[in-house]
C-alpha positions in Angstrom: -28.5 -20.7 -40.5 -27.5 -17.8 -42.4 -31.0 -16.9 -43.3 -32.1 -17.4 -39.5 -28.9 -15.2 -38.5 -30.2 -12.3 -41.2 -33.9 -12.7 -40.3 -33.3 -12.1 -36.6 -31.2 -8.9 -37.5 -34.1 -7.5 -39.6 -36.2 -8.4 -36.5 -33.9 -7.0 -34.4 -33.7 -3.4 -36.5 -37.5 -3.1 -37.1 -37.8 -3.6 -33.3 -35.6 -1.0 -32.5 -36.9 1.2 -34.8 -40.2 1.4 -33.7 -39.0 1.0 -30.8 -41.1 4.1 -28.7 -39.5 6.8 -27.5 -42.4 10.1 -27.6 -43.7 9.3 -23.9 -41.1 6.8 -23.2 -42.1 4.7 -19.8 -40.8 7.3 -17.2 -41.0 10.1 -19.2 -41.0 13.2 -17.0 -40.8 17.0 -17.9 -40.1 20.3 -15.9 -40.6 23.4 -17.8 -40.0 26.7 -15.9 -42.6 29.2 -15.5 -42.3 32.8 -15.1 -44.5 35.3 -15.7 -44.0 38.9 -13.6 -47.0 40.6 -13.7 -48.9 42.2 -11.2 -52.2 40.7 -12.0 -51.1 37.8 -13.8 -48.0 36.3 -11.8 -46.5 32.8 -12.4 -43.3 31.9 -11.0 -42.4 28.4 -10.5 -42.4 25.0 -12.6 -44.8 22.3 -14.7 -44.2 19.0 -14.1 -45.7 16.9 -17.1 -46.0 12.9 -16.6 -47.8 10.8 -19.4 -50.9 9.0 -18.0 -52.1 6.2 -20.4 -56.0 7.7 -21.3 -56.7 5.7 -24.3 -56.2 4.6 -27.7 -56.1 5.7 -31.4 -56.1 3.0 -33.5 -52.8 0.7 -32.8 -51.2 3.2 -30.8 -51.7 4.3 -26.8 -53.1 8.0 -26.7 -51.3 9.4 -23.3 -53.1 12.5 -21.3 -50.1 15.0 -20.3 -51.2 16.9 -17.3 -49.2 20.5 -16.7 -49.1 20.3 -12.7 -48.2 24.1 -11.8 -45.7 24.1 -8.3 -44.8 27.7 -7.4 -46.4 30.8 -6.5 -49.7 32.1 -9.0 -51.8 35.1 -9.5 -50.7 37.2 -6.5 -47.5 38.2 -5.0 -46.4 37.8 -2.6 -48.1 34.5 -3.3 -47.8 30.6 -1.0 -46.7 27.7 -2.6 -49.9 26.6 -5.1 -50.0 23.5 -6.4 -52.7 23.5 -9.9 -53.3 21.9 -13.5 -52.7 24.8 -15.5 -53.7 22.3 -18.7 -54.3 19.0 -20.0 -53.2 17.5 -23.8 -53.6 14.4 -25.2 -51.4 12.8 -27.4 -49.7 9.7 -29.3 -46.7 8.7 -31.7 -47.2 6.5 -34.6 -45.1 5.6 -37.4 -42.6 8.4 -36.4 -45.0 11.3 -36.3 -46.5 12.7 -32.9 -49.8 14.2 -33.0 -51.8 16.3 -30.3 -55.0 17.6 -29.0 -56.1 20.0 -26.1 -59.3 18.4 -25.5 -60.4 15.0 -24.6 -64.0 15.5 -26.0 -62.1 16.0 -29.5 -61.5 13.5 -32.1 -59.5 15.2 -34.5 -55.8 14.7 -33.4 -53.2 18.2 -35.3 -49.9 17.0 -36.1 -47.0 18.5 -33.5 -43.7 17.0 -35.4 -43.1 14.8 -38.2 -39.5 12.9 -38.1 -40.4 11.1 -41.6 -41.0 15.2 -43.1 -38.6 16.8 -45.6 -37.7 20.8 -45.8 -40.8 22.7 -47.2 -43.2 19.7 -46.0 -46.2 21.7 -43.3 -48.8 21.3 -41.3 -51.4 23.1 -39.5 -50.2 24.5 -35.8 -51.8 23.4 -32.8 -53.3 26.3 -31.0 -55.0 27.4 -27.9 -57.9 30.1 -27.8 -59.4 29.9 -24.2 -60.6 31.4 -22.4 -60.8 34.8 -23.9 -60.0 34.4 -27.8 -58.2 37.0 -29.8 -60.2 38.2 -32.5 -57.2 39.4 -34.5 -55.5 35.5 -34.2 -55.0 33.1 -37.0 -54.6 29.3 -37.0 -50.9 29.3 -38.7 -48.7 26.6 -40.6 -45.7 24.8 -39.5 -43.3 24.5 -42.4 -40.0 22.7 -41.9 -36.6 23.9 -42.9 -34.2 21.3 -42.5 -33.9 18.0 -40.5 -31.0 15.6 -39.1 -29.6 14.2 -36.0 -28.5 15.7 -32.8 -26.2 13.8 -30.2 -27.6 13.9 -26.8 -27.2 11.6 -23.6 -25.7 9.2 -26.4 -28.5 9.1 -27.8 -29.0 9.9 -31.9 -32.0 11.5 -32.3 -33.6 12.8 -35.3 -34.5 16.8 -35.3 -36.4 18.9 -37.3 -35.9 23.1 -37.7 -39.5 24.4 -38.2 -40.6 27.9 -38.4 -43.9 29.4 -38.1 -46.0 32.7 -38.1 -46.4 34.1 -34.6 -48.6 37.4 -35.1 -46.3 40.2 -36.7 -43.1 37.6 -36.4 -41.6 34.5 -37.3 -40.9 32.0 -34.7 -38.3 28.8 -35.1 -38.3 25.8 -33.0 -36.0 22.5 -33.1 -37.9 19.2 -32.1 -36.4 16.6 -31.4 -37.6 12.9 -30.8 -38.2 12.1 -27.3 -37.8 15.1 -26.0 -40.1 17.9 -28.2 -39.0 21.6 -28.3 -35.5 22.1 -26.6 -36.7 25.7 -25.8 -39.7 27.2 -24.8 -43.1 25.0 -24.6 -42.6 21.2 -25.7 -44.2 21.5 -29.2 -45.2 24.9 -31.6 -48.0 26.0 -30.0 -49.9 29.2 -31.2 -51.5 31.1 -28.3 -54.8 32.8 -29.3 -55.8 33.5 -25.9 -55.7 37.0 -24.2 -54.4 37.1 -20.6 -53.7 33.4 -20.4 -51.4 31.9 -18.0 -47.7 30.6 -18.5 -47.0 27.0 -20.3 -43.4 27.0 -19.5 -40.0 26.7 -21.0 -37.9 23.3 -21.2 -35.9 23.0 -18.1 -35.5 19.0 -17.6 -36.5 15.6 -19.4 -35.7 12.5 -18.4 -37.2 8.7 -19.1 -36.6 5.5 -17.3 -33.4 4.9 -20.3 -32.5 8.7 -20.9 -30.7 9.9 -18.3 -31.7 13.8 -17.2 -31.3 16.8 -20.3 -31.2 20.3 -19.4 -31.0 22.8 -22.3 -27.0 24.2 -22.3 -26.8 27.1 -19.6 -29.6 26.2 -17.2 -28.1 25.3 -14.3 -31.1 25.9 -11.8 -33.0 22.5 -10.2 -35.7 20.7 -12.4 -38.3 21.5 -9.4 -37.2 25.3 -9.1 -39.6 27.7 -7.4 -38.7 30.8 -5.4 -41.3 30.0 -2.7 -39.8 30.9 0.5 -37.6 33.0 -1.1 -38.4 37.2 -2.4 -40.8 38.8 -0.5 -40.7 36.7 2.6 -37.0 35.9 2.5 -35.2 38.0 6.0 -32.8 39.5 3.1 -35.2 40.7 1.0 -36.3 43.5 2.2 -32.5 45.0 1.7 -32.1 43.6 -1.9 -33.1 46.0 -4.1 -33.1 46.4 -8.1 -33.7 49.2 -9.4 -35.3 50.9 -11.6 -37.3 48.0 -12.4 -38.4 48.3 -15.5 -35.9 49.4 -16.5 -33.9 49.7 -20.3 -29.9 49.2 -20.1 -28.6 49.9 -16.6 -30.5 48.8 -13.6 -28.5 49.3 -10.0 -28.6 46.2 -7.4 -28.1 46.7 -3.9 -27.9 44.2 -0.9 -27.4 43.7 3.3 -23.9 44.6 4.4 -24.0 41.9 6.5 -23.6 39.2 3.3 -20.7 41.5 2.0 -17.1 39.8 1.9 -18.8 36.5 2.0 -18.4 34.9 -1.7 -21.7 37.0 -2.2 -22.6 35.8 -6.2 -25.5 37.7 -7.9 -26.6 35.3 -11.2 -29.0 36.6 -13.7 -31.3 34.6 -15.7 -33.9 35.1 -18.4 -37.2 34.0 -18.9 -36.0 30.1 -20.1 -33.4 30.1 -16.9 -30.8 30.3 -18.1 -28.1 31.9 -16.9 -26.9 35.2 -18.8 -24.4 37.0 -16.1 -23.0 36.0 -12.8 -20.7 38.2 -11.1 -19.1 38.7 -7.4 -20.8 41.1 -5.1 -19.2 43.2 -3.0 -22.2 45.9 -2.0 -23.8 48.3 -4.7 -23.2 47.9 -8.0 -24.1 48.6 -11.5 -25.1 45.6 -14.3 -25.3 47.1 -18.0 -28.3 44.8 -19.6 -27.7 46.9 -23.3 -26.5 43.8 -25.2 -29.7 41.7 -24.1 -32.8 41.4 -25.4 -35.9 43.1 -23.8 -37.8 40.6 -21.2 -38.1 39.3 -18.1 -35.0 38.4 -16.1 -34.5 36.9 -12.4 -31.8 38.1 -10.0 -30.4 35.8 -7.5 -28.2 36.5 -4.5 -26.2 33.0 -3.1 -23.8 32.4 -1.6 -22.6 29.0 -3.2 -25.4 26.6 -3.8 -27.8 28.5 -1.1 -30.0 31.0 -3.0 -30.7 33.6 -0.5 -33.3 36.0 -2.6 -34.8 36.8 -5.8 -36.3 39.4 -7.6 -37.8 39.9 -11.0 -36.8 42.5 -13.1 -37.7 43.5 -16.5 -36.1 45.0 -19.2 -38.4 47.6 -21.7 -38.4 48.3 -25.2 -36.2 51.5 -25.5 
């Protein structure tokens, strides 16, 4: 009996350990997407469900769709609904691997669970469809590894860093979930004028309940559609100047003045930087953040009334 009873707990722990958990059924993410400019605007969210496409060996390649919701290209812009990209990918033996074309056999690895500080590999990366002759295929190289608590859930994590043109650039994966900021896996860009992959915003699977990275508080299917441009308010909600460097003025209706008026700024990721009562003009000092792209609400509680993009320059 004893050997039965110890048999069935090895079972047991080799079950749950390779157990799956990298496109977990119900696996779901939202990444925000912003990107302000005139001739290349993006503002909205990619939804990403796996779709079972095939197989590598023993293990079940999924396609991951990035389904675009928002407005795109022009502003003001209608709601557009578009897939912005496709990737293939599977999880075996505790290391996730990746591709960006189906016609492609060769799989790059994304994240490595089993790896060790100062273990690399070569960076996925994306070149269409205008490449950028100065770009380089870079290397992944991890820096340290452990476990992070989330959803009561133990996961494993890795700190990785890697080249990014004239910088360095560090991400933490974690199992499950990828990147918990920015795009859901290193990923270096060698395209010129592409669009937006998005930034983290929610994951969820049918036994993790919903993450959101600490300070984003806006919903998983965000998009200002309806709002900006063609919003009744808009056209008194100023910011100003825009770009601008440390102190940008914001203006808005009398009429919403006295009325638990809240003006929330975010950065590029969503998440929420300053918030501050409104009562009529007033003056935000931006000098201890970072230049970028930032959105401006005006709500009154939960109701977001108007938005504008505003973007702070190098000085």
């Amino acid at each position: 009996m004893k050997r039965i009873g110890v048999l069935i707990c090895i079972l047991f722990i080799l079950g749950t350990t390779n157990a799956q958990t990298w496109c977990a059924p119900g696996a779901e993410w939202h990444l925000r997407s912003l990107m302000p400019f005139p001739l290349f605007y993006q503002d909205g969210y990619i939804k990403i469900n796996p779709v079972a496409y095939g197989s590598y060996g023993t293990s079940t390649v999924y396609r991951l769709d990035g389904v675009f919701n928002g407005k795109l290209y022009t502003t003001p812009a209608t709601y557009t609904q578009v897939t912005l990209y496709s990737l293939y990918t599977f999880e075996s033996n505790q290391v996730i691997y990746a591709r960006l074309n189906g016609s492609v056999t060769i799989f790059d690895t994304i994240a490595n669970f089993n790896a060790v500080p100062g273990d690399s590999w070569r960076a996925l990366y994306y070149s269409y469809p205008l490449a950028d002759p100065t770009c380089t295929v870079e290397r992944v190289t991890v820096t340290d590894t452990g476990h992070v608590m989330i959803n009561g859930f133990s996961l494993k994590k890795l700190k990785v860093t890697m080249p990014y043109y004239s910088t360095f650039r560090t991400y933490e994966i974690v199992e499950r979930i990828g990147c918990l900021a920015g795009f859901l896996f290193p990923l270096k860009r060698c395209d010129i004028d592409g669009f937006d992959w998005g930034s983290l915003a929610c994951f969820k699977d049918n036994t993790f309940p919903l993450y959101q990275p600490p300070g984003y508080t806006l919903p998983c299917d965000f998009t200002t559609v309806g709002l900006g441009e063609n919003n009744f308010v808009d056209s008194d909600f100023k910011v100003y100047p825009n770009p601008g460097s440390n102190k940008v003025i914001i203006s808005f209706p009398e009429l919403w003045n006295g009325k638990n008026t809240n003006l929330v700024v975010r950065d590029a990721l969503g998440k929420k930087v300053k918030e501050q009562k409104l009562t009529g003009t007033c003056e935000f000092d931006f000098g201890e953040y970072p230049a970028g792209f930032y959105q401006i609400e005006l709500s009154i509680g939960n109701q977001i009334l108007a938005c504008k993009k505003w973007i702070k320059s190098e000085q």
